[in-house]
C-alpha atoms as an extended CHARMM CRD file, in Angstrom:
* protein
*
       186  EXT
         1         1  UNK       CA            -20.5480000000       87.5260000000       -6.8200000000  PROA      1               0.0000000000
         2         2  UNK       CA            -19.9230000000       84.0150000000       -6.6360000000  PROA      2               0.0000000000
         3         3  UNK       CA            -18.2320000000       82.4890000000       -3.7380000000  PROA      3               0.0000000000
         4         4  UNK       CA            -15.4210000000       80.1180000000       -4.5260000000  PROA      4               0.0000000000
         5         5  UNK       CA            -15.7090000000       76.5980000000       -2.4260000000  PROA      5               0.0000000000
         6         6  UNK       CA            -13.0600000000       74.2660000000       -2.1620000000  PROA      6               0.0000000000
         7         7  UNK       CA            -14.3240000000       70.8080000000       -2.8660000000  PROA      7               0.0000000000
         8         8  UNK       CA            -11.7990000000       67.9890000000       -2.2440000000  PROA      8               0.0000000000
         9         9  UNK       CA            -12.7000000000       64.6280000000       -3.2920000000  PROA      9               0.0000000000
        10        10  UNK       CA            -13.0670000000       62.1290000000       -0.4230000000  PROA      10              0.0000000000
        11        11  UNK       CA            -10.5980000000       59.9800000000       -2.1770000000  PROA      11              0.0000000000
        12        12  UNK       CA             -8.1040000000       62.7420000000       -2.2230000000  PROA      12              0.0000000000
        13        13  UNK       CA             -9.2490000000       64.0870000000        1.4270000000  PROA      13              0.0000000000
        14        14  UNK       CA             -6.1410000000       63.3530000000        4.0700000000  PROA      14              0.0000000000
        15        15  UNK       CA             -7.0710000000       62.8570000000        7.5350000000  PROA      15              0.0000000000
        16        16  UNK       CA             -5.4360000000       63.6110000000       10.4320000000  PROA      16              0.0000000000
        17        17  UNK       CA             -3.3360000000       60.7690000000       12.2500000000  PROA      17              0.0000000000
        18        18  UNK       CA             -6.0760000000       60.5500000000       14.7550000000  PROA      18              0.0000000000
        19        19  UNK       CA             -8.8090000000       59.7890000000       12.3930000000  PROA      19              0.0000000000
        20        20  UNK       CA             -7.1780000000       57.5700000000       10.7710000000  PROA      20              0.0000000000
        21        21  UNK       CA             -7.1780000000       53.9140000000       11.4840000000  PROA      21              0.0000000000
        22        22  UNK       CA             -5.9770000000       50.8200000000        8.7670000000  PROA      22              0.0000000000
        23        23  UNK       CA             -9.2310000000       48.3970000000        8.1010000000  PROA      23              0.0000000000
        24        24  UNK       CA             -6.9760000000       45.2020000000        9.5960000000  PROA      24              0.0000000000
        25        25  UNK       CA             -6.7460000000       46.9730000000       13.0900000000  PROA      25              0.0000000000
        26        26  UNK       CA            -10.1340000000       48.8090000000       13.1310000000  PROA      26              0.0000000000
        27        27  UNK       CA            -12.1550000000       45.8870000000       12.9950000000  PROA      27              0.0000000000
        28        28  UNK       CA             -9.8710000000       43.6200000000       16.0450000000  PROA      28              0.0000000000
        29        29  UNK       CA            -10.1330000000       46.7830000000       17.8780000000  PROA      29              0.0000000000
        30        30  UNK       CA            -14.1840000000       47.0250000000       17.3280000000  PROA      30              0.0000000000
        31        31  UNK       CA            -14.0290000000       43.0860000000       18.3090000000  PROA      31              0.0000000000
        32        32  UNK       CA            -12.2730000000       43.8810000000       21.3110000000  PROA      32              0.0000000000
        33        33  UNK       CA            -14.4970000000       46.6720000000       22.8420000000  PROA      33              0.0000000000
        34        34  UNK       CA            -17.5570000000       44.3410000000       21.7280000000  PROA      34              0.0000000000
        35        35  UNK       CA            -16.5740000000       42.0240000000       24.0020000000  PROA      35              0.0000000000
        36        36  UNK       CA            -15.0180000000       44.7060000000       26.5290000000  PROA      36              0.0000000000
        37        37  UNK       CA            -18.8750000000       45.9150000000       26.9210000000  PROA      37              0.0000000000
        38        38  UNK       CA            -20.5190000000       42.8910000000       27.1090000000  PROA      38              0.0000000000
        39        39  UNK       CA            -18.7370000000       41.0430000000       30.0220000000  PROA      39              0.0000000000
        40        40  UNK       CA            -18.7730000000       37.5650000000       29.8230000000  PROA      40              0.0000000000
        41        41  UNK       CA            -19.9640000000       35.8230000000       32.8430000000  PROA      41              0.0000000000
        42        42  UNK       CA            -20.6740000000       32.3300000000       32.5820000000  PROA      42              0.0000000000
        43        43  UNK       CA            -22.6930000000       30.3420000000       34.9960000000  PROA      43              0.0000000000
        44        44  UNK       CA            -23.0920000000       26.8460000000       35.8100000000  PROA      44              0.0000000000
        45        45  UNK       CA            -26.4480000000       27.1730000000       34.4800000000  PROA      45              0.0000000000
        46        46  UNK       CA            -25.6820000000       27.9600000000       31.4270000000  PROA      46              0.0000000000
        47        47  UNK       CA            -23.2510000000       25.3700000000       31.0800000000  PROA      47              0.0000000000
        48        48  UNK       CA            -25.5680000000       22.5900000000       31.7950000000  PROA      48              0.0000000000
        49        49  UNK       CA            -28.1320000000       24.1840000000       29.2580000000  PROA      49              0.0000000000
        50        50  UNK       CA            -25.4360000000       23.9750000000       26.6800000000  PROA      50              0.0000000000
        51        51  UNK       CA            -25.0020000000       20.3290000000       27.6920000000  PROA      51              0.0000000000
        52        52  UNK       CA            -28.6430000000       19.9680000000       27.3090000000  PROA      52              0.0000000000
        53        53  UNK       CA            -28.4790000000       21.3710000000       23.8490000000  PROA      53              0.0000000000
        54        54  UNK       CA            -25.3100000000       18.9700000000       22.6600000000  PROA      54              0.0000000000
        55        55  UNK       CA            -27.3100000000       15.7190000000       23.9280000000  PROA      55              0.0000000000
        56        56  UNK       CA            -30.6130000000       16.4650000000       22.6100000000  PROA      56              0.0000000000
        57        57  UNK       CA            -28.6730000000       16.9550000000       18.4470000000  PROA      57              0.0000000000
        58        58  UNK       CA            -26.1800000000       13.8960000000       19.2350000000  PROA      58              0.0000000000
        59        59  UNK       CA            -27.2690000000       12.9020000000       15.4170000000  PROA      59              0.0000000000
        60        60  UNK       CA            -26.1850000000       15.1390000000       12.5160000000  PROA      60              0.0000000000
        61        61  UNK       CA            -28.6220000000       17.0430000000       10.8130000000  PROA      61              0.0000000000
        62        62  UNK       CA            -29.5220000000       15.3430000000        6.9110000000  PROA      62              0.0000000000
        63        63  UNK       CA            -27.8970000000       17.5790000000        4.6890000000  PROA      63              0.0000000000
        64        64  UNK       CA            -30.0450000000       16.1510000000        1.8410000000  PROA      64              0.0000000000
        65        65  UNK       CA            -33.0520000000       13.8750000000        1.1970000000  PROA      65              0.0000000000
        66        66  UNK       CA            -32.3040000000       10.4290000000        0.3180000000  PROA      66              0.0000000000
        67        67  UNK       CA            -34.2660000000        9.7090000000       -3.0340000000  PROA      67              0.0000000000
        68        68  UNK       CA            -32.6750000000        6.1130000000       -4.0940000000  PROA      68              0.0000000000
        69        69  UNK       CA            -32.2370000000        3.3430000000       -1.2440000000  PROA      69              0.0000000000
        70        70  UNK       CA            -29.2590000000        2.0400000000       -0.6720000000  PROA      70              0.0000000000
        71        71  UNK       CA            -27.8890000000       -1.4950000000       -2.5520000000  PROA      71              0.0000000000
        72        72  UNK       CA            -27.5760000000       -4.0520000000       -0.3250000000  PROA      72              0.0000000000
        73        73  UNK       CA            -27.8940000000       -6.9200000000       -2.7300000000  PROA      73              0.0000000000
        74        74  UNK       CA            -28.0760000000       -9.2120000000        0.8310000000  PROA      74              0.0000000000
        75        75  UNK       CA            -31.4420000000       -7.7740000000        2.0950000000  PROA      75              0.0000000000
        76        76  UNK       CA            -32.6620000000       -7.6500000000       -1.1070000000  PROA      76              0.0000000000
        77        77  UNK       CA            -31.7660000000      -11.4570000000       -1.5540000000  PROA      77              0.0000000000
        78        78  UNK       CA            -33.7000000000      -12.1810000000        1.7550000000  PROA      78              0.0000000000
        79        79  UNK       CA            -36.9640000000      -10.1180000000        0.3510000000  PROA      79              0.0000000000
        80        80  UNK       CA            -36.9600000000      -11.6640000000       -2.7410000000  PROA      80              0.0000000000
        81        81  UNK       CA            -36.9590000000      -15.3020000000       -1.0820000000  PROA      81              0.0000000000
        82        82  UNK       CA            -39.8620000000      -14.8410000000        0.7760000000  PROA      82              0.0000000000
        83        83  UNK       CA            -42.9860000000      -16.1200000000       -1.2250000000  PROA      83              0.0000000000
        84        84  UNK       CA            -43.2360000000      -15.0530000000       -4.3520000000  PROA      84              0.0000000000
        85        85  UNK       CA            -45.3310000000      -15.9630000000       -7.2730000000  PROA      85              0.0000000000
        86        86  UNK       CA            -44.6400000000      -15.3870000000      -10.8030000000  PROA      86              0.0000000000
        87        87  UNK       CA            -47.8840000000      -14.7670000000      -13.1880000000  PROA      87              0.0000000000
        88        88  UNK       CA            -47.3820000000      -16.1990000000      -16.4010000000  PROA      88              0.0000000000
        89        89  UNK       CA            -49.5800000000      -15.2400000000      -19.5240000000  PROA      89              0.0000000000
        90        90  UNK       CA            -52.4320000000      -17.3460000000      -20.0920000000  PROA      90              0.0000000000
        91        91  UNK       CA            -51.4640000000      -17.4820000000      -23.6790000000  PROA      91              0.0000000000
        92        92  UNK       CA            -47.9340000000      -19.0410000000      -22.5320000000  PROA      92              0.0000000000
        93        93  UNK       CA            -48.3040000000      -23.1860000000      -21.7640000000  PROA      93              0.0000000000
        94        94  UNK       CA            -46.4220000000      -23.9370000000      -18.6900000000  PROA      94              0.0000000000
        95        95  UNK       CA            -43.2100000000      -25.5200000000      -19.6920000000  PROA      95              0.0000000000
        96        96  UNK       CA            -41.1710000000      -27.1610000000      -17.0340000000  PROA      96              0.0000000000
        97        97  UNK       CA            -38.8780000000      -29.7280000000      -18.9720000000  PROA      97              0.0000000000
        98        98  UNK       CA            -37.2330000000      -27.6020000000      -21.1370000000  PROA      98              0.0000000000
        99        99  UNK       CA            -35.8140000000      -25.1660000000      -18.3140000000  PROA      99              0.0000000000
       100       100  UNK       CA            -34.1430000000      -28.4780000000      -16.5180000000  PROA      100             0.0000000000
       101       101  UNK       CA            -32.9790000000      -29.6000000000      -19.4410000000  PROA      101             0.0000000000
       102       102  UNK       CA            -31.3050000000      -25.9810000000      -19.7570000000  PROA      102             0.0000000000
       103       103  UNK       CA            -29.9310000000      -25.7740000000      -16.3160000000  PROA      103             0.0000000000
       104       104  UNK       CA            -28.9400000000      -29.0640000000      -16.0920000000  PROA      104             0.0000000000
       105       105  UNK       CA            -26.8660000000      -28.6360000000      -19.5040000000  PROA      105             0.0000000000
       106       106  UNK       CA            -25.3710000000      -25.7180000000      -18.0090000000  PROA      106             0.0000000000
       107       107  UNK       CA            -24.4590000000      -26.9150000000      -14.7130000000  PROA      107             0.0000000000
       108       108  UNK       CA            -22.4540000000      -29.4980000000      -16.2170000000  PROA      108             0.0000000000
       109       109  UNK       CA            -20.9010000000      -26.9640000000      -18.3200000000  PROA      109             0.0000000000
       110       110  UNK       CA            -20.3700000000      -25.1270000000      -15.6420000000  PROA      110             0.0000000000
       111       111  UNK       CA            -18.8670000000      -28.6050000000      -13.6200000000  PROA      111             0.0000000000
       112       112  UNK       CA            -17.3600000000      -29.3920000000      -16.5130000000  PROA      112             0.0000000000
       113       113  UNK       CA            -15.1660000000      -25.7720000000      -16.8870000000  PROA      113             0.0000000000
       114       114  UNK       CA            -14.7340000000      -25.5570000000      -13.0290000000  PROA      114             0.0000000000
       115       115  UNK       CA            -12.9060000000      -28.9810000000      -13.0800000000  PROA      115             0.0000000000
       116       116  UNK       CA            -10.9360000000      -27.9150000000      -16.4800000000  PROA      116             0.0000000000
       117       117  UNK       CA             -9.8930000000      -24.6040000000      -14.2590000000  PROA      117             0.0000000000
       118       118  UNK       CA             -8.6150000000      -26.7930000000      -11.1340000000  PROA      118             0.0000000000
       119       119  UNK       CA             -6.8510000000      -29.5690000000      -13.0760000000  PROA      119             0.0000000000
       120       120  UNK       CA             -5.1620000000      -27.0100000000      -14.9470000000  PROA      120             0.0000000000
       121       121  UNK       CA             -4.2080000000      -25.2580000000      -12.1730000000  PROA      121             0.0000000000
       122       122  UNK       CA             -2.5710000000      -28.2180000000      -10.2920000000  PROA      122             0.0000000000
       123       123  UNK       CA             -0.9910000000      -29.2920000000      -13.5290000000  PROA      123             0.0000000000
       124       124  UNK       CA              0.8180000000      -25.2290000000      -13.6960000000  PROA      124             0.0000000000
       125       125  UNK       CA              1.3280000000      -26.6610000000       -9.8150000000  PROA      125             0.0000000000
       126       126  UNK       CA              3.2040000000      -29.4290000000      -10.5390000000  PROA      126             0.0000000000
       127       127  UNK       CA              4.9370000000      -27.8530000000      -12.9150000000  PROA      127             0.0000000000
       128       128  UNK       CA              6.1510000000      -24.7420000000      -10.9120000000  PROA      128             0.0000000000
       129       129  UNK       CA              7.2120000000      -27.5050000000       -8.3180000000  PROA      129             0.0000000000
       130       130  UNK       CA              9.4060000000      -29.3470000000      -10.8740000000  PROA      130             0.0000000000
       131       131  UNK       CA             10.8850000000      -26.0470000000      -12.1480000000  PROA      131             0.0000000000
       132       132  UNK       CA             11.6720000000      -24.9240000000       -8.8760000000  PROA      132             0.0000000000
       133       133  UNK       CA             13.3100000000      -28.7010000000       -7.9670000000  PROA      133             0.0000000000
       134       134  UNK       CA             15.4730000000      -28.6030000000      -11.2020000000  PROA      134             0.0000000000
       135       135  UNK       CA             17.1510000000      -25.2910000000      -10.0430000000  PROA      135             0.0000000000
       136       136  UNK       CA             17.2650000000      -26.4620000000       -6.3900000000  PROA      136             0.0000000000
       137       137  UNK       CA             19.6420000000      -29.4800000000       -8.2410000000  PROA      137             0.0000000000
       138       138  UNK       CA             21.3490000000      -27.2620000000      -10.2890000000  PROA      138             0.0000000000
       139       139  UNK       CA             22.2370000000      -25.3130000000       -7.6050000000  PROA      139             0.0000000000
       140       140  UNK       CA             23.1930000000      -27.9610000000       -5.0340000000  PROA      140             0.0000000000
       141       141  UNK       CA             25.3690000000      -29.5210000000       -8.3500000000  PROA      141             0.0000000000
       142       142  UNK       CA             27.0750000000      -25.9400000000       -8.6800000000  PROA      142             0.0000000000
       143       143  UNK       CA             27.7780000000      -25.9450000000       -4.7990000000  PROA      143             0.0000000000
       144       144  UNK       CA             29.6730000000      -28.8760000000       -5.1560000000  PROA      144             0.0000000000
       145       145  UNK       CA             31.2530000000      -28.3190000000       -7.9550000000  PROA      145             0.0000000000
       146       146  UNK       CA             32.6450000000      -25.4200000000       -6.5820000000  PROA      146             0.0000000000
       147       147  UNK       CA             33.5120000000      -27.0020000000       -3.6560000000  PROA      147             0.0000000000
       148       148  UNK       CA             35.6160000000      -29.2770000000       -5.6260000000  PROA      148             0.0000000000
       149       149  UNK       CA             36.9550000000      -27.0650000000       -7.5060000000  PROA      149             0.0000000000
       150       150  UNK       CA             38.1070000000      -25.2690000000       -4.0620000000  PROA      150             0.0000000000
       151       151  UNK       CA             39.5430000000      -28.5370000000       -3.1680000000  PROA      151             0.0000000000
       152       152  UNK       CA             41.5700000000      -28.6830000000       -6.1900000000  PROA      152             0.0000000000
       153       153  UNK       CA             42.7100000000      -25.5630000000       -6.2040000000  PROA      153             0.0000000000
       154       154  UNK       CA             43.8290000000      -25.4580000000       -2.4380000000  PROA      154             0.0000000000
       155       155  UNK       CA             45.9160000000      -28.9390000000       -2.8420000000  PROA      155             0.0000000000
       156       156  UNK       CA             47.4720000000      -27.6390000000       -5.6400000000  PROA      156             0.0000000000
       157       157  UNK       CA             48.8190000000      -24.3750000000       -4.1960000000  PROA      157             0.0000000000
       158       158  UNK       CA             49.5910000000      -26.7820000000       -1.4650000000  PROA      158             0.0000000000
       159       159  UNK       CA             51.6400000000      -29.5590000000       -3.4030000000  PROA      159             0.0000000000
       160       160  UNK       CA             53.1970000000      -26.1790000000       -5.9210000000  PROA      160             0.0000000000
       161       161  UNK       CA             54.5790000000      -24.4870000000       -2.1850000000  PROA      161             0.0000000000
       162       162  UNK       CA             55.7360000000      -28.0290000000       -0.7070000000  PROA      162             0.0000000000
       163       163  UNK       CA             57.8330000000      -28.7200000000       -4.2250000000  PROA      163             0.0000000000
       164       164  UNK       CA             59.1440000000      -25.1250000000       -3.7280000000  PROA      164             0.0000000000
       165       165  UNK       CA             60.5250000000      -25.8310000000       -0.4860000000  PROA      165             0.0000000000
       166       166  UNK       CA             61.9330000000      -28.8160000000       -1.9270000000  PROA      166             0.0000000000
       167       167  UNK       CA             63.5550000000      -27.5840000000       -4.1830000000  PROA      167             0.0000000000
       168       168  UNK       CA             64.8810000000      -25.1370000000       -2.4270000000  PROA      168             0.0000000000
       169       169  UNK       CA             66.3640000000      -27.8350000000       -0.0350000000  PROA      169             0.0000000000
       170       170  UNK       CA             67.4550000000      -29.3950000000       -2.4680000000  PROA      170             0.0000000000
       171       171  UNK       CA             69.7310000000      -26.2030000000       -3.7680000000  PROA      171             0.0000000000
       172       172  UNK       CA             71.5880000000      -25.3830000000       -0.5570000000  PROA      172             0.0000000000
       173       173  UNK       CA             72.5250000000      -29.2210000000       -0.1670000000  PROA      173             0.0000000000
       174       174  UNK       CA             73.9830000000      -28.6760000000       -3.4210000000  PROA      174             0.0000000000
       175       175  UNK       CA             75.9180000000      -25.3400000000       -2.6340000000  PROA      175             0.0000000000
       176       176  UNK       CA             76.7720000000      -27.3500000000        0.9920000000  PROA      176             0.0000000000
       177       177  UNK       CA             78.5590000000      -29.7670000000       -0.9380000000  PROA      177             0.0000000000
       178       178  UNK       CA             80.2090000000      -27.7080000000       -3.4280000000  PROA      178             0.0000000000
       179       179  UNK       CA             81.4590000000      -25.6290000000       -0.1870000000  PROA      179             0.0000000000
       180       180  UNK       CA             82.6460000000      -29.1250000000        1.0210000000  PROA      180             0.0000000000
       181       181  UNK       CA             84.0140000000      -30.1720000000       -2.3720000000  PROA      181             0.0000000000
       182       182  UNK       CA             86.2850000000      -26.7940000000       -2.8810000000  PROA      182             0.0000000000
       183       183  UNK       CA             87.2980000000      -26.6120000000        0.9730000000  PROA      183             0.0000000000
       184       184  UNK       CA             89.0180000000      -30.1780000000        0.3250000000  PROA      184             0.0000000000
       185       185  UNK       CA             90.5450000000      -28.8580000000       -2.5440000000  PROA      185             0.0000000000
       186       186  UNK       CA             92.2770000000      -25.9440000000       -1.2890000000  PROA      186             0.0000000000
């Protein structure tokens, strides 16, 4: 009646150890016998026609399109002081006067804050000078007074060991003549 087929799943399916080869050393072994078959062989020829190639696209291809220019406020300082002209409205009266008046005002303003800035400046100057002179004094005074203080301290050790020794001295002459004293007694 109805023949029975064994279906295996190709999931399931084992393969023999000769079939079977891991993904990582199938595809460096199809590498290798790509290059096995096609055999290399490089000429000068096609050397210099590389060479060719690498001189002719020394710049690098634009990856995009530039849509804004680039600032440079300096070239657009010398374009804008080329000759230009400036329409005014014809309902607008020229008025010349009142723009000096306005820049002059505000270049002495302007004089006026950049000497404020400088003299204040050489006044934090001067001050930063005497600040730095009163601890140079201090200093120099605390040197000294150290030194002095040194002074004092190493002629007093000197003159406290010298009236040791003399007194000292002074206690075998007494036991010398208290020797002398009881050997004329005996």
């Amino acid at each position: 009646m109805a023949t029975n087929t064994d279906y295996q799943h190709k999931k399931f399916a084992k393969k023999t150890e000769e079939e079977y080869q891991h993904k990582k050393f199938a595809t460096s072994k199809r590498k290798f016998n790509e290059i096995e078959k096609e055999e290399v062989t490089i000429t000068a020829e096609d050397i210099l026609q590389q060479a060719q190639k690498e001189m002719s696209t020394d710049l690098p291809q634009i990856k995009r399109k530039q849509t804004k220019p680039l600032f440079r406020p300096w070239e657009d300082k010398e374009e804008s002081e080329g000759p230009t002209t400036t329409k005014r409205p014809k309902s607008c009266p020229p008025t010349e006067e009142v723009p000096s008046i306005m820049t002059q005002q505000s270049n002495l303003k302007l004089r006026r804050n950049t000497v404020g800035a400088i003299m204040r400046r050489r006044q934090q100057h001067h001050q930063q000078q005497a600040v730095q002179w009163m601890r140079q004094q201090q200093y120099i005074a605390y040197q000294q007074e150290q030194h002095y203080q040194a002074a004092i301290m190493e002629q007093s050790m000197r003159n406290s060991s010298y009236l040791a020794y003399l007194q000292q001295l002074a206690l075998q002459q007494r036991q010398q003549q208290q020797l002398f004293v009881f050997g004329q007694q005996h």
